[in-house]
C-alpha positions as CSV (number, residue, x, y, z in Angstrom):
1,X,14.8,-1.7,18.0
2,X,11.2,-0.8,17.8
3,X,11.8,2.9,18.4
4,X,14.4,2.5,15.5
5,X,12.5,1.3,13.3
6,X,10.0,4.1,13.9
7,X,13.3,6.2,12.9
8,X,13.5,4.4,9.7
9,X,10.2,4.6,8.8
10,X,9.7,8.1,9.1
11,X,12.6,8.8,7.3
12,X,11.3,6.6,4.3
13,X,7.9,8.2,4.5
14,X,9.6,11.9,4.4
15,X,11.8,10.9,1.1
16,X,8.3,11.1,-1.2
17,X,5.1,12.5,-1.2
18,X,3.8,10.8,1.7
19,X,0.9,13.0,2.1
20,X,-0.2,11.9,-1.4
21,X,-0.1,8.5,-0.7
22,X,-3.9,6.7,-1.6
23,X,-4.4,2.9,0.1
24,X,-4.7,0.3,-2.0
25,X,-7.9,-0.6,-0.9
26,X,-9.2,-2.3,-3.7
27,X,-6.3,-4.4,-4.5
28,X,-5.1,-3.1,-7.9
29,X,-1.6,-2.0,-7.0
30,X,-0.9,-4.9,-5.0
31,X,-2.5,-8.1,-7.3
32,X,-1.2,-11.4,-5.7
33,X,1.0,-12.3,-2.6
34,X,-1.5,-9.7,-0.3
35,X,-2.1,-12.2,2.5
36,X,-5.0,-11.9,4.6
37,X,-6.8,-8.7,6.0
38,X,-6.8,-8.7,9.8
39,X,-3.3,-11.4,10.2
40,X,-0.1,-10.5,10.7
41,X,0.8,-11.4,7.2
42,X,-1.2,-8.8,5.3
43,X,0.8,-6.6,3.0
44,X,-0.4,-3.3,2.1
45,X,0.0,-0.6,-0.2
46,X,-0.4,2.9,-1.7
47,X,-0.1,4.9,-4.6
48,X,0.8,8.1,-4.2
49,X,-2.6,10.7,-5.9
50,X,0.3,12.4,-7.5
51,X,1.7,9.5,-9.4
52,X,4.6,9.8,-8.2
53,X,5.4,6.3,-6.3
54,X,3.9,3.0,-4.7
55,X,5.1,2.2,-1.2
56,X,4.4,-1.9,-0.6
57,X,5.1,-3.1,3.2
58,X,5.5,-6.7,3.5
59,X,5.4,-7.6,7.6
60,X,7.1,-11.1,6.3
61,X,9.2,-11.8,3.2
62,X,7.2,-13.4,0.0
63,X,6.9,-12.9,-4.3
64,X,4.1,-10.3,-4.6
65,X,2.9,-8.9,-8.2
66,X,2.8,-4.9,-8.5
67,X,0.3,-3.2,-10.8
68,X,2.4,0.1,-11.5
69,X,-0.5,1.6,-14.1
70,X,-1.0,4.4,-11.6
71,X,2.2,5.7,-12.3
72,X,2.9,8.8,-14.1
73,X,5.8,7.4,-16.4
74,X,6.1,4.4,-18.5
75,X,8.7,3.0,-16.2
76,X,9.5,3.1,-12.2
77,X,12.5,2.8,-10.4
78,X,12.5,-0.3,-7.6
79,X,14.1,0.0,-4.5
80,X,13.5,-2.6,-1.4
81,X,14.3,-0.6,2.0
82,X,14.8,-2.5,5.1
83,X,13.0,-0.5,7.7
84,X,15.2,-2.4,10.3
85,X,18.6,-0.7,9.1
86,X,17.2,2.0,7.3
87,X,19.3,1.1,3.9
88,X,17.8,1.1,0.4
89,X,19.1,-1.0,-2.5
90,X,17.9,0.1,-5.9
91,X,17.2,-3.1,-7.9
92,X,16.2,-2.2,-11.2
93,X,13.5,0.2,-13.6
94,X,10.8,-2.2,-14.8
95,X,7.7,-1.2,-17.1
96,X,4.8,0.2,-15.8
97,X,2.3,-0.7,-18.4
98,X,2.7,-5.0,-17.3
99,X,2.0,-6.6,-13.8
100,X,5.7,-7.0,-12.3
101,X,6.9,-9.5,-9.7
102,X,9.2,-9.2,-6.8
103,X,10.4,-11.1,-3.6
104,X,12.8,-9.2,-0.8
105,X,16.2,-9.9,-0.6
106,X,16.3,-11.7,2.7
107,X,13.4,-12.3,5.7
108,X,12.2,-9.6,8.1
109,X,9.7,-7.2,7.0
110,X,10.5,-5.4,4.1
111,X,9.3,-2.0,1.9
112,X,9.1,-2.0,-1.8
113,X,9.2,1.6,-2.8
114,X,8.6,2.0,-6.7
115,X,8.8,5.4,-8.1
116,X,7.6,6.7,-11.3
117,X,11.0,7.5,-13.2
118,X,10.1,11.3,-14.5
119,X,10.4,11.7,-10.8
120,X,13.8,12.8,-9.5
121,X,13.7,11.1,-5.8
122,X,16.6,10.2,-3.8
123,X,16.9,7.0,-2.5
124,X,14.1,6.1,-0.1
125,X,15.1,7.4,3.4
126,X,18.0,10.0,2.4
């Protein structure tokens, strides 16, 4: 399973501009439902220098609130993508310019890929 979800992963990262990807080390793409640096529980993000998409990993499932502001368009496309199976399910275009909240479908570790809708990016992992 772990060697799967390797597959996944790589396969996610390889969908967008992951070498463009910035961490969100001072906690303005990622505003509430972080956890705690150094446990298990920590989620983490980055924005990609590009503006181009956030990718959010959540190791366990909980609401988080997204700053998209470093986003190239007013809006972004939402996907969660379930590193386990590899699937993506789109889940709505939101605003850029407000904080926005989300919470995965289901438990498990989960990816919240947002990307900047003048973008045309298939879904994450294709």
């Amino acid at each position: 399973p772990g060697s799967l979800g390797m597959e996944h992963f790589g396969a996610l990262f390889h969908s967008r501009h992951w070498g463009s990807l910035l961490p969100d080390t001072s906690q303005t793409v990622l505003m509430a439902g972080i956890g705690t640096f150094g446990n298990t529980d920590y989620a983490s993000a980055a924005c990609a220098s590009d503006g181009s998409s956030i990718i959010a990993y959540l190791p366990s499932p909980r609401a988080i609130t997204v700053n998209g502001s470093c986003l190239t368009a007013s809006s972004m496309i939402a996907w969660w993508y379930d590193p386990a199976t590899g699937v993506a399910t789109q889940i709505g275009t939101f605003p850029t310019n407000a904080p926005q909240h989300f919470s995965p479908p289901a438990s498990g570790d989960w990816v919240l890929v947002l990307d900047s809708s003048g973008v045309s990016f298939p879904p994450p992992g294709m």
